[in-house]
GUZALO-386840 format. One record per atom (N, C-alpha, C): residue in one letter; y, z, x. Coordinates in steps of 0.1 Angstrom, whole numbers, padded with zeros to 4 digits, always signed. Each point is the difference from the previous one (the first is absolute). Layout:
BEGIN
AYZX ...
END
This chain:
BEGIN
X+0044+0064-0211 X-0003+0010+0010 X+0002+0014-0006 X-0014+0003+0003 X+0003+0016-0004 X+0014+0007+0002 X+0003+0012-0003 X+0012+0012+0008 X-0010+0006+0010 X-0013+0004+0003 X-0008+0004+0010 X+0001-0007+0010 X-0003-0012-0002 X-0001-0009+0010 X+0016-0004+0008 X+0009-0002-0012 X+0012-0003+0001 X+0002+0012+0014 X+0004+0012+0001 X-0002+0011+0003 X-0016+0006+0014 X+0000-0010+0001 X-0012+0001+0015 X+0004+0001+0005 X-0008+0011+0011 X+0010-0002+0014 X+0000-0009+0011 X-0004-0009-0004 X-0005-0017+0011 X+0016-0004-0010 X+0000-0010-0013 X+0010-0005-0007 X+0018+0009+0003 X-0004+0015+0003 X+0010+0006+0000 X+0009-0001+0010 X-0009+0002+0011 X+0006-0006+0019 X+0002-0014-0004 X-0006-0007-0006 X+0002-0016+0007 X+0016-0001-0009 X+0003+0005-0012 X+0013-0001-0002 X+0010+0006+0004 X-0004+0009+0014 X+0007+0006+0003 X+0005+0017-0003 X-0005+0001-0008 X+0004+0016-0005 X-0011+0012+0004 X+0000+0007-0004 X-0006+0010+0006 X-0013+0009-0007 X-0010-0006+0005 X-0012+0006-0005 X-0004+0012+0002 X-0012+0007-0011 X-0004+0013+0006 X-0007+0001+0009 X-0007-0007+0007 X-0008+0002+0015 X+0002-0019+0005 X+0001+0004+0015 X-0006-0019+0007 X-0009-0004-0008 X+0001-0015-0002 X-0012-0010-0007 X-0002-0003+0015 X-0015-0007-0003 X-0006-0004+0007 X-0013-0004-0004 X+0003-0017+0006 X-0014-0006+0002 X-0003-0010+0010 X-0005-0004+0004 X-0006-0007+0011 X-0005-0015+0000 X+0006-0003+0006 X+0002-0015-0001 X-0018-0006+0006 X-0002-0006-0006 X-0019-0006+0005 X-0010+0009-0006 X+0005+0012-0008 X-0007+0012-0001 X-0016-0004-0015 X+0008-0013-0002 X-0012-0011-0012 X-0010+0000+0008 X-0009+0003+0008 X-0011-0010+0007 X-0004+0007+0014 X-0005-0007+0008 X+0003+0000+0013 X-0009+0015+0008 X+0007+0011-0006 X-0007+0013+0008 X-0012+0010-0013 X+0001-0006-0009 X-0007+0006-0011 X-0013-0006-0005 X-0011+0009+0003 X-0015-0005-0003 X-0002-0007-0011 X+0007+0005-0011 X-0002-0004-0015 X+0007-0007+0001 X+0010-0017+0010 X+0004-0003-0003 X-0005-0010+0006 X-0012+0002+0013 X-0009-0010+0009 X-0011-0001-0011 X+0001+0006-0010 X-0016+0000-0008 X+0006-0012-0010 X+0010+0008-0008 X+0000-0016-0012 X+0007-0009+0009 X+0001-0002+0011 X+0005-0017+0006 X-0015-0005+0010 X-0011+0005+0000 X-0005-0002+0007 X-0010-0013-0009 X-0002-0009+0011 X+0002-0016-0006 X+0012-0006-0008 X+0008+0007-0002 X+0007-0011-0004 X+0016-0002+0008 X+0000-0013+0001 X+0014-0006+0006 X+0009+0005-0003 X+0011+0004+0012 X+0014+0008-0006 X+0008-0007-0004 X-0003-0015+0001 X+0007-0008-0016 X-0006-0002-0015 X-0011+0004+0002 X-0008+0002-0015 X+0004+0013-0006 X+0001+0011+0012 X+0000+0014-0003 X+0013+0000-0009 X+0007-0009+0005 X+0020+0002-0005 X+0003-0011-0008 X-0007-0007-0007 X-0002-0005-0011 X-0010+0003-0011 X-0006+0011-0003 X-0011+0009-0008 X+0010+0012-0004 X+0005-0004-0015 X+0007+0013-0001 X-0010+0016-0003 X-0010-0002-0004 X-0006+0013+0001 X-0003+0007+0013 X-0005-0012+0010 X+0001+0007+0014 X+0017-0001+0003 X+0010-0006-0002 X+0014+0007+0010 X+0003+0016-0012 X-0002+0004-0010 X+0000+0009-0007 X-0005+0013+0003 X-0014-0002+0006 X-0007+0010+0006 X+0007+0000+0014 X+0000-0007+0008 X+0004+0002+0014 X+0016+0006+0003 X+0009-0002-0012 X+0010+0006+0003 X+0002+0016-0006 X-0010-0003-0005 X+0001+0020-0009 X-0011+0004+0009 X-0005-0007+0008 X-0012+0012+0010 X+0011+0010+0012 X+0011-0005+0008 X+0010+0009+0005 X+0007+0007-0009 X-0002+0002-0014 X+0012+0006-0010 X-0007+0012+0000 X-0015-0008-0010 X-0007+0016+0002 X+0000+0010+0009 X-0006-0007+0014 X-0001+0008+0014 X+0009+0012+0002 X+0011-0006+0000 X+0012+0009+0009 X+0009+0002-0010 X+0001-0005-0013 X+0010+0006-0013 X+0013-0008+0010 X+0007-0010+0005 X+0008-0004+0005 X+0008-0005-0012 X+0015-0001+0004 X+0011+0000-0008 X+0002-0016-0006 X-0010-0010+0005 X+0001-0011-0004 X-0010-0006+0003 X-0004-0012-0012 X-0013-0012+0007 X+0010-0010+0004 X-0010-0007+0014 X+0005-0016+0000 X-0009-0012-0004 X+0004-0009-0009 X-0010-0011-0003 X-0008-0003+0012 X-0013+0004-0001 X-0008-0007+0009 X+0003-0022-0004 X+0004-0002+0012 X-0002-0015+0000 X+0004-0006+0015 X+0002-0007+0006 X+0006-0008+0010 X+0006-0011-0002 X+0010+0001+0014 X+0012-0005+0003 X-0007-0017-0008 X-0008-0007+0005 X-0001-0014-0002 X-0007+0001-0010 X-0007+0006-0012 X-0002+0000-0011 X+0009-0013-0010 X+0014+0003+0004 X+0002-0010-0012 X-0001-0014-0001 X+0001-0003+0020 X+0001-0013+0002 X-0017-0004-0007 X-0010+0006+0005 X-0015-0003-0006 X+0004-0006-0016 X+0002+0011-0006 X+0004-0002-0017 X+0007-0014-0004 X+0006-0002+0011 X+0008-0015-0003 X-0011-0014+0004 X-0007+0006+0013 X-0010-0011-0002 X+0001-0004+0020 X+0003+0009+0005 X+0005-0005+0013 X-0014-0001+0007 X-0003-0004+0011 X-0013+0001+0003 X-0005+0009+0017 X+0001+0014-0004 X+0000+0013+0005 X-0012+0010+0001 X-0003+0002+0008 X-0012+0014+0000 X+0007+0012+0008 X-0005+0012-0004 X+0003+0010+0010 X-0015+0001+0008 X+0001-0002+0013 X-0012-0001+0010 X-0001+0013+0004 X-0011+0010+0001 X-0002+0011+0005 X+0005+0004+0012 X+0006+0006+0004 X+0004+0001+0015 X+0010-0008+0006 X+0007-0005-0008 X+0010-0016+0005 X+0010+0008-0008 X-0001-0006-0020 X+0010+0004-0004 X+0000-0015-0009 X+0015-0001-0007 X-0004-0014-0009 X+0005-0011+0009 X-0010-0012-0003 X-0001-0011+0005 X+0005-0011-0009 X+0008-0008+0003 X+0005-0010-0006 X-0010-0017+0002 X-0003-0005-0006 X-0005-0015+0002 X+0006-0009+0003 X+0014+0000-0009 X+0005-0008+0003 X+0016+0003+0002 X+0004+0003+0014 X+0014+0008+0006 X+0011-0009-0006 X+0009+0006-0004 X+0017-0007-0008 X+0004-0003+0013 X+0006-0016+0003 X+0004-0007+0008 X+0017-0007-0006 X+0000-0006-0013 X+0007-0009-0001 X+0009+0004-0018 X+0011-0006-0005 X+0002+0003-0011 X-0011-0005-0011 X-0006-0012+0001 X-0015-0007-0009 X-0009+0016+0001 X-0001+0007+0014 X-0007+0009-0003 X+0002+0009-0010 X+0016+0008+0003 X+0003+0007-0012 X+0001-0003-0011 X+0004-0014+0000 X+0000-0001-0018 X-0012-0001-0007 X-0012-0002+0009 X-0013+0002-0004 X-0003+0013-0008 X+0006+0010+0008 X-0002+0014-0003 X+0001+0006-0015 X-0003+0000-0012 X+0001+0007-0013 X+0010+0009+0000 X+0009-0002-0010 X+0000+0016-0006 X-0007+0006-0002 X+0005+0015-0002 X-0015+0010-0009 X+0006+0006-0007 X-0010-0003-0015 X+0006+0006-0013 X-0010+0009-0005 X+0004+0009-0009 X-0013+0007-0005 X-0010-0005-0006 X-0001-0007-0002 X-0012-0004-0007 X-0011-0006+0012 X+0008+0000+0013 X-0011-0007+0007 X-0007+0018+0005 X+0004+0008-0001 X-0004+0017+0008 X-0001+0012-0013 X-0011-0005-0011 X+0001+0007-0009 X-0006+0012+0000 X-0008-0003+0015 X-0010+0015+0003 X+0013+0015+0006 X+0012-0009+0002 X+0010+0010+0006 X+0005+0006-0013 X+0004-0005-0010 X+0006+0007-0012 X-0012+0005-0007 X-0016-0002+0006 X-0007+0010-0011 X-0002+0012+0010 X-0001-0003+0010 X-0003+0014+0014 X+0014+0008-0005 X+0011-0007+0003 X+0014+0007-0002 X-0003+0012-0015 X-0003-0009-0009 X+0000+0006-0014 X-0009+0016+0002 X-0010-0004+0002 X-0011+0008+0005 X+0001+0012+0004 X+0006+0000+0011 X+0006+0010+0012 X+0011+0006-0006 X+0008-0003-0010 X+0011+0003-0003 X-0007+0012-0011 X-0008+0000-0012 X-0009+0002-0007 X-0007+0014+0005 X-0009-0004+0012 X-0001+0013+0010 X+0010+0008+0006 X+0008-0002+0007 X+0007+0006+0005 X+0011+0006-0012 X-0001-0002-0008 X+0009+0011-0011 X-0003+0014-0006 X-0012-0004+0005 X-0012+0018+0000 X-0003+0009+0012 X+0007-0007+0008 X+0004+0010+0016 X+0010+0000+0004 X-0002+0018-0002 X+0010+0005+0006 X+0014-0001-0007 X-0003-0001-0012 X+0010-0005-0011 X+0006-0008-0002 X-0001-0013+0010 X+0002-0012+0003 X+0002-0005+0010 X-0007-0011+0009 X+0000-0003+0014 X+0007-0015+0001 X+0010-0003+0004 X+0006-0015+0001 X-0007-0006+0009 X-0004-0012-0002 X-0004-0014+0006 X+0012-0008+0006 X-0005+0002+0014 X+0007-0010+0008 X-0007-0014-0001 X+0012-0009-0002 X-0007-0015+0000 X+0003-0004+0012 X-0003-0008+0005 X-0002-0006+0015 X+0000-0016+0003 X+0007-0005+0007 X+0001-0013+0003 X+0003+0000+0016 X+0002-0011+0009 X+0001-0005+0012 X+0009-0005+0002 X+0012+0004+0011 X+0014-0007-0002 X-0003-0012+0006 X+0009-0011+0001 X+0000-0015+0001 X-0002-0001+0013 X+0006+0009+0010 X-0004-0005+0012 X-0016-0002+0005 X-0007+0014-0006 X-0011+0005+0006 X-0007-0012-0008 X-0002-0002-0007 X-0009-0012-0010 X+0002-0014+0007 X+0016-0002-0001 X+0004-0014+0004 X-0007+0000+0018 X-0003+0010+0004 X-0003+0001+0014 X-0015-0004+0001 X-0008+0008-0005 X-0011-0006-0005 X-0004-0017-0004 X+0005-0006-0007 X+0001-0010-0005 X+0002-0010+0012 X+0015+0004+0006 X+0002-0014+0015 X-0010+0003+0012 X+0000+0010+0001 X-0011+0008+0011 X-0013-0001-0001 X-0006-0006-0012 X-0019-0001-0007 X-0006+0013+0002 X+0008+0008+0003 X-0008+0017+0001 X+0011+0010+0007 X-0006+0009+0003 X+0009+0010+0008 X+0001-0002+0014 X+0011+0005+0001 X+0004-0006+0017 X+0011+0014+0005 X+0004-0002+0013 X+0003+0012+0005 X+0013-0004+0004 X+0005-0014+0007 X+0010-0002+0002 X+0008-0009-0011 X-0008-0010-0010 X+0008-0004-0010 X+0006-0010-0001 X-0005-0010+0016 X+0006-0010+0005 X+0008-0011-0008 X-0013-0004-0007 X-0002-0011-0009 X+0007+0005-0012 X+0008+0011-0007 X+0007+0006-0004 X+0010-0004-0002 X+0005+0006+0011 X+0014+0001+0008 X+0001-0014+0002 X-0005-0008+0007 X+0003-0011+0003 X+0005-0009-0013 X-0008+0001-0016 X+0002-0007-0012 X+0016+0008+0001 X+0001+0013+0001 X+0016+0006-0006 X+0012-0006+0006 X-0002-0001+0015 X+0006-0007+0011 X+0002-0017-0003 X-0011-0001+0003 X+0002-0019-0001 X+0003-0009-0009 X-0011+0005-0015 X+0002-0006-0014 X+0007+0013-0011 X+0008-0002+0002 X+0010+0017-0011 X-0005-0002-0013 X+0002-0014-0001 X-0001-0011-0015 X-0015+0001-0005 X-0008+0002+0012 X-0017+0000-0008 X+0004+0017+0000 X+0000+0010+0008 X+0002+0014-0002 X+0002+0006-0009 X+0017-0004-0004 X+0005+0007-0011 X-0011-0005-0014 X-0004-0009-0002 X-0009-0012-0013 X-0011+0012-0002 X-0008+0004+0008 X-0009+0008+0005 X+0004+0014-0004 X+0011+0005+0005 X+0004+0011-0001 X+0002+0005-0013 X+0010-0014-0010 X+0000+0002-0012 X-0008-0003-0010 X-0011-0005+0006 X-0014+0002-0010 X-0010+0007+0000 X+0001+0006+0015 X-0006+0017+0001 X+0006+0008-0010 X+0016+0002+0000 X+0005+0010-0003 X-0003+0000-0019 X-0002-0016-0001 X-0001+0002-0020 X-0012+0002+0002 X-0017-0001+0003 X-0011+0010+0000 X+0004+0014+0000 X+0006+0001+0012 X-0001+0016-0001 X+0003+0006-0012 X+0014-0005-0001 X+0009+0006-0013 X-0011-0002-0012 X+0000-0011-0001 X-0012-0003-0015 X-0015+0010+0001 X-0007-0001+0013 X-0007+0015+0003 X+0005+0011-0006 X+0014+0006+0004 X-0002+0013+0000 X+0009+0002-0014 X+0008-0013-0008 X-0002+0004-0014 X-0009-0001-0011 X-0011-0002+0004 X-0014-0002-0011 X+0000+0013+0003 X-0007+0008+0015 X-0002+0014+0003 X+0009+0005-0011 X+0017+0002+0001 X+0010+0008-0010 X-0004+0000-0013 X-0002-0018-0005 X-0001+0005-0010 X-0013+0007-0007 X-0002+0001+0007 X-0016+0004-0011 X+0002+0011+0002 X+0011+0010+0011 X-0004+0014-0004 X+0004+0006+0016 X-0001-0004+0015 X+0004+0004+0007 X+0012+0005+0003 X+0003+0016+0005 X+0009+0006+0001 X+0012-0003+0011 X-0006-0008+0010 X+0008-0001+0013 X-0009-0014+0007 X+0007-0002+0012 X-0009-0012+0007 X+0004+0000+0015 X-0006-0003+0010 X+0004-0002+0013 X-0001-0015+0004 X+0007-0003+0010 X+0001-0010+0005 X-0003+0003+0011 X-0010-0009+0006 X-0007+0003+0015 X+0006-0012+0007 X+0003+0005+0009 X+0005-0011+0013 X-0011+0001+0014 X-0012+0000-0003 X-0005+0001+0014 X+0002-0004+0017 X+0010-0009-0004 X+0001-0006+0011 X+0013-0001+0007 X+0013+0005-0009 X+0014+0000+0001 X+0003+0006+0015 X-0004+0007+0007 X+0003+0005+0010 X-0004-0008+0012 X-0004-0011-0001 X-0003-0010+0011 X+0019-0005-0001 X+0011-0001-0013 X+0010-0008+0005 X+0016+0008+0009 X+0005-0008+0002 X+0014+0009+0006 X+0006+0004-0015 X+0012+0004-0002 X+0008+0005-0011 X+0006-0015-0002 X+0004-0003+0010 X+0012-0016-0006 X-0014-0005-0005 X-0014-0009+0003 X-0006-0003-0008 X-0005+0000-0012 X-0004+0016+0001 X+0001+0010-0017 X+0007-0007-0006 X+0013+0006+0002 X+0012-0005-0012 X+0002-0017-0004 X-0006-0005+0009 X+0008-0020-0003 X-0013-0001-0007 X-0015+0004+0003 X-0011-0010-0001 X-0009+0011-0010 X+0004+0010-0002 X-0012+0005-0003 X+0007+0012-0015 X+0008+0006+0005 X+0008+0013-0013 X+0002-0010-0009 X+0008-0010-0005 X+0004-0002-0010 X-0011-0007-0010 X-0015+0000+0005 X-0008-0003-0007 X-0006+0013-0004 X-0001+0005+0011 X-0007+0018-0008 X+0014+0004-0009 X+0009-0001+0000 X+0013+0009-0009 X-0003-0014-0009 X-0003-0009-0006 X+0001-0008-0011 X-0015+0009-0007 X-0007+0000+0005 X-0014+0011-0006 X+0003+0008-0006 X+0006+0010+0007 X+0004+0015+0000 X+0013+0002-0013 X+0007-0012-0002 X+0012-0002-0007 X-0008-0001-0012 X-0007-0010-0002 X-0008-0003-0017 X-0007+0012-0004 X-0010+0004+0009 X-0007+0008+0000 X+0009+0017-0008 X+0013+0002+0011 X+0010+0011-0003 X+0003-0002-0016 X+0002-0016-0007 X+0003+0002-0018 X-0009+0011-0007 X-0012-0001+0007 X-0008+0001-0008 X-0004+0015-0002 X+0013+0009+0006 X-0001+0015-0002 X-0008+0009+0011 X-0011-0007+0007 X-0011+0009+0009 X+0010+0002+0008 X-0005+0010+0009 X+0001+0003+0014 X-0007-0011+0006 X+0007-0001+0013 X-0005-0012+0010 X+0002+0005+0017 X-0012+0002+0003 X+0000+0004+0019 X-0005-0013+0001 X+0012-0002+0015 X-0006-0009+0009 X-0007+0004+0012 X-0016+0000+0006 X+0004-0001+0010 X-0006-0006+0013 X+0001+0000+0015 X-0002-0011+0006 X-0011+0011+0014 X-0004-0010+0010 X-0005+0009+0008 X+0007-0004+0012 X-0003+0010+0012 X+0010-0004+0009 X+0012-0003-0003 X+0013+0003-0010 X+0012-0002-0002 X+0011+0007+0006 X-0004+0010+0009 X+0017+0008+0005 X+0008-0001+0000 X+0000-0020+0005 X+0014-0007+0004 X+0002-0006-0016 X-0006+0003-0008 X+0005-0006-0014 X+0002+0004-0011 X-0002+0014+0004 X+0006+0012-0011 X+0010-0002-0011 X+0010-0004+0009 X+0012-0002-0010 X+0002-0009-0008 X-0009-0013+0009 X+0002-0014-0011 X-0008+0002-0008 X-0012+0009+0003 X-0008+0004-0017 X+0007+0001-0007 X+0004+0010+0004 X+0006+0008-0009 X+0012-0010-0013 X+0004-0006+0009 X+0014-0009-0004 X-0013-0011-0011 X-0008+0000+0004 X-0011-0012-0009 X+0004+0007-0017 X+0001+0013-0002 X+0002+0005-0012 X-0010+0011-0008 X-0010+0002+0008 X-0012+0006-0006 X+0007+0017-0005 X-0004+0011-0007 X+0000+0009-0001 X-0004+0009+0009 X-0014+0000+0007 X-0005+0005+0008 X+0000-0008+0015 X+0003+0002+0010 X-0004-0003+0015 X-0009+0002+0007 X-0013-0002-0001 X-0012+0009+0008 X+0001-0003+0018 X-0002+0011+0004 X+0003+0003+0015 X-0014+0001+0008 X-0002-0009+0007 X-0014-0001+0009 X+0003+0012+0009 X-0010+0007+0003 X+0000+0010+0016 X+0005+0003+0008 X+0003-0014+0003 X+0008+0000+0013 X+0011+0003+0002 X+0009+0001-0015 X+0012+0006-0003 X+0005+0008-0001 X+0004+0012+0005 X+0004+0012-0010 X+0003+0003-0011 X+0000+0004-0011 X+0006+0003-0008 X+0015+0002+0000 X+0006+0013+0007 X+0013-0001+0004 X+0005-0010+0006 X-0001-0011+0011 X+0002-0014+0002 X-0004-0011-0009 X-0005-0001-0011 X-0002-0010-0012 X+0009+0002-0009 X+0000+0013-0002 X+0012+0006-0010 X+0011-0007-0002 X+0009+0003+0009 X+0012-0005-0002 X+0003-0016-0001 X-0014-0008+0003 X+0001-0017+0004 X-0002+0000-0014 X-0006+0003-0007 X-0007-0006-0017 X+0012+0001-0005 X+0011+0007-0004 X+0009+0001-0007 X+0000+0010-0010 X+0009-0002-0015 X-0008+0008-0010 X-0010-0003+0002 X-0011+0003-0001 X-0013+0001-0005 X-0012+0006+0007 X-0010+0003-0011 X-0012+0010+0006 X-0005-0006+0005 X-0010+0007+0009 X-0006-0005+0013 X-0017+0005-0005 X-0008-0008+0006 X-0013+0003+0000 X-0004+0001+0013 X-0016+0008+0002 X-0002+0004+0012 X+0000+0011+0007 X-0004+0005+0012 X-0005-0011+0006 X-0008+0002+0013 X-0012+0012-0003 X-0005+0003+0013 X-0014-0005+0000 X+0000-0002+0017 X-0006-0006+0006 X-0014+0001-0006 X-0009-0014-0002 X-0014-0001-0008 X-0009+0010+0009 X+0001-0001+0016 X-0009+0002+0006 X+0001+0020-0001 X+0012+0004-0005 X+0000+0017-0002 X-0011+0003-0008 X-0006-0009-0010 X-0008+0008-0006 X-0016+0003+0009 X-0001-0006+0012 X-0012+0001+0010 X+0000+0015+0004 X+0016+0006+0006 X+0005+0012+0001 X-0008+0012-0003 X+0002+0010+0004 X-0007+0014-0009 X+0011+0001-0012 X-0004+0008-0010 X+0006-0002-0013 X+0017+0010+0007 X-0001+0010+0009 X+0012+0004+0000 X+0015-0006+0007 X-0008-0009+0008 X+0008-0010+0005 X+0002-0011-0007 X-0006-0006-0010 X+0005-0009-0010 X+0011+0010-0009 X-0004+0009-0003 X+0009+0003-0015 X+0013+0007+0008 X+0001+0000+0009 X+0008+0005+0010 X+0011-0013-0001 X-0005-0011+0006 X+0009-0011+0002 X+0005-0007-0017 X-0011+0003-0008 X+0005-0006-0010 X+0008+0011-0005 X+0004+0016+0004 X+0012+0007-0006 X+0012-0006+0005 X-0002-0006+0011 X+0013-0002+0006 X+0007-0016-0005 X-0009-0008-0004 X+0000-0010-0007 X+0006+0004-0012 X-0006+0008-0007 X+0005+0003-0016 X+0021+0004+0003 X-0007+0009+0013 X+0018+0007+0003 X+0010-0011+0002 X-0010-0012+0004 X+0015-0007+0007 X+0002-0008-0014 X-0006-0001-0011 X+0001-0008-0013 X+0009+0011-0006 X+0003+0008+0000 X+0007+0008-0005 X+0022-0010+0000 X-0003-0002+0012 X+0014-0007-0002 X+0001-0014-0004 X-0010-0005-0007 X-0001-0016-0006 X+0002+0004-0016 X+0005-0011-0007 X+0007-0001-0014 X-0014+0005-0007 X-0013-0002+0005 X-0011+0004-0007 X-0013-0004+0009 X-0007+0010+0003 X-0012-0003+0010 X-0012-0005-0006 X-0009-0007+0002 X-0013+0001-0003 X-0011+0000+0011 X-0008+0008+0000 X-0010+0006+0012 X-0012-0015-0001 X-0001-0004+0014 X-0009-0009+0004 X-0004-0001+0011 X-0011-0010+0004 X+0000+0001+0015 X+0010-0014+0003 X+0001+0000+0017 X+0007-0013+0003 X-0001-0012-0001 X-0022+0000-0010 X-0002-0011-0001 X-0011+0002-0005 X-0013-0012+0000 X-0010+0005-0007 X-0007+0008+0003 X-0011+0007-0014 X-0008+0013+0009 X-0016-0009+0010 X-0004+0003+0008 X-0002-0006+0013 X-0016+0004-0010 X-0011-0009+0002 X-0011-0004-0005 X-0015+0014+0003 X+0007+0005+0017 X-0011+0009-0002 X+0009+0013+0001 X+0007+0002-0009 X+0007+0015-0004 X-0010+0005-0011 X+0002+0017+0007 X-0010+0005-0011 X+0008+0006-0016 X-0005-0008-0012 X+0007+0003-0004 X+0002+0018-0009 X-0010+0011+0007 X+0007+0013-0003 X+0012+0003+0009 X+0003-0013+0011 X+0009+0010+0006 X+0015-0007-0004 X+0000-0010-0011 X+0011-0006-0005 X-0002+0011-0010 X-0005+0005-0012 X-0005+0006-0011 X+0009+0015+0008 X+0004+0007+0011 X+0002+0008+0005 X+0017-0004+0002 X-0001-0011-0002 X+0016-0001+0010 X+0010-0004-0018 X-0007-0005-0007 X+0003-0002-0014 X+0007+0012+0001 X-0010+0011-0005 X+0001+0013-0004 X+0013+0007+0008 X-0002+0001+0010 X+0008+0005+0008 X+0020-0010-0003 X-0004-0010-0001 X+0017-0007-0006 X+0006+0008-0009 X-0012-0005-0011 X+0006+0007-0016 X+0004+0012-0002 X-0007+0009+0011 X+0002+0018-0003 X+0009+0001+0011 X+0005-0010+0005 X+0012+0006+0014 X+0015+0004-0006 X+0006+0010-0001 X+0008+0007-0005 X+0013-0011+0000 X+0006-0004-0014 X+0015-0006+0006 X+0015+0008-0004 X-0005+0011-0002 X+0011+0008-0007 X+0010+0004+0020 
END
């Protein structure tokens, strides 16, 4: 690693110390609200798209260019790796990913592969790639690498798709602990094995997505669910990066995040910043205003995001985001506006 990069102000917050202006970048900000990014995906499957390292290469430096933001995230998705292993999965337009055949039993799990690198070689050439570009912007731009914590995945898998209440979930955690935990800890070596191919080849940092964590209580968190994301977060921590975890809908689980081990705590919306604060513990906080401000007139967004930056002011190290992804029909001059407006907001 460069001393430029070393020295970013995304890498500088996430270790906690004190950068020259808020970082910020935007979680979803790969895809989604950007024309040039409906053009090169148009016909092709967003599991083809995230296995083509020259298309995940372009799609994650198309938000870098745009808005000069303090960090890329690997374009890829949460169930990406289970595909790589051989599971038998689509993402359905409008649904989300679909499972064929839903994890029932331990014969199911043990079905399940590891994943090694050599089965995801298009991740260490996209990684390589992006790492290559991004050292010519802005005098060097860190790569966030990205994986799916064990619940949100493993949720997927017993569930055959997304679901709202999680039944069939909950019920494997509850009923069969013994198929759960098998599951949990064979989610948890993908992920890990994911997001060390990402390291090694060159990413500067990695998040851990929990999509779905905020469906449980705290006593569940902690028996069924933290000590598989903190076994991630722990291997992952050897390996020198920075590490945000974070989850959606979490309020009531702030703290057990926190306690999971990550570096960074990302804070959904609905939280305060001054009320997240003190639950994370040491550590810096990401986030965290509301996706739907950027609809706003521009003075009423950069309005709330000053007050957002002010309440990161008392966290070990802030990093500016929204409370979750950027929402598909956001325009994106008016993120390109709120960028600007972070990085030039006075911290003296």
């Amino acid at each position: 690693m460069t001393t430029a990069l070393h020295d970013s102000a995304f890498l500088t917050a996430a270790r906690g110390e004190q950068p020259d202006h808020t970082p910020v970048w935007f979680m979803r900000q790969a895809g989604r609200s950007l024309p040039e990014y409906l053009a090169v995906r148009e016909g092709v499957t967003m599991l083809d798209s995230c296995m083509d390292p020259e298309m995940i290469v372009e799609i994650t430096l198309q938000p870098v260019r745009r808005y000069g933001v303090d960090a890329a995230i690997f374009f890829s998705d949460i169930v990406l790796p289970l595909k790589a292993i051989g599971v038998d999965l689509d993402i359905v337009p409008g649904v989300g990913p679909v499972v064929a055949n839903p994890v029932r039993t331990l014969e199911d799990v043990a079905a399940i592969p590891d994943l090694t690198p050599e089965q995801i070689p298009f991740i260490t050439a996209a990684v390589q790639g992006l790492v290559a570009e991004l050292a010519g912007i802005n005098g060097g731009t860190p790569l966030i690498g990205f994986a799916g914590a064990p619940f949100t995945v493993a949720s997927y898998l017993v569930e055959g798709g997304p679901s709202k209440e999680h039944a069939k979930t909950k019920a494997m955690m509850f009923s069969a602990p013994e198929v759960w935990d098998a599951l949990m800890r064979k989610i948890g070596g993908i992920a890990t094995a994911f997001l060390e191919t990402q390291v090694a080849a060159g990413a500067s940092a990695v998040q851990l997505f929990d999509s779905w964590a905020g469906a449980l209580t705290p006593a569940d968190y902690v028996r069924h669910v933290q000590p598989h994301s903190a076994a991630v977060l722990a291997r992952i921590g050897e390996l020198g990066v920075p590490r945000i975890h974070f989850g959606v809908g979490t309020a009531n689980l702030l703290a057990e995040m926190g306690e999971a081990g990550a570096d960074v705590v990302g804070v959904d919306w609905r939280t305060p910043l001054e009320r997240a604060i003190p639950l994370v513990g040491d550590r810096a906080v990401q986030g965290n205003l509301d996706p739907t401000l950027v609809f706003a007139p521009t003075d009423v967004m950069t309005a709330r995001a000053a007050e957002v930056i002010e309440a990161g002011r008392a966290a070990k190290g802030h990093i500016f985001n929204l409370g979750h992804g950027v929402i598909p029909s956001t325009d994106p001059d008016q993120l390109a506006r709120l960028t600007a407006f972070v990085q030039g907001y006075p911290l003296d």
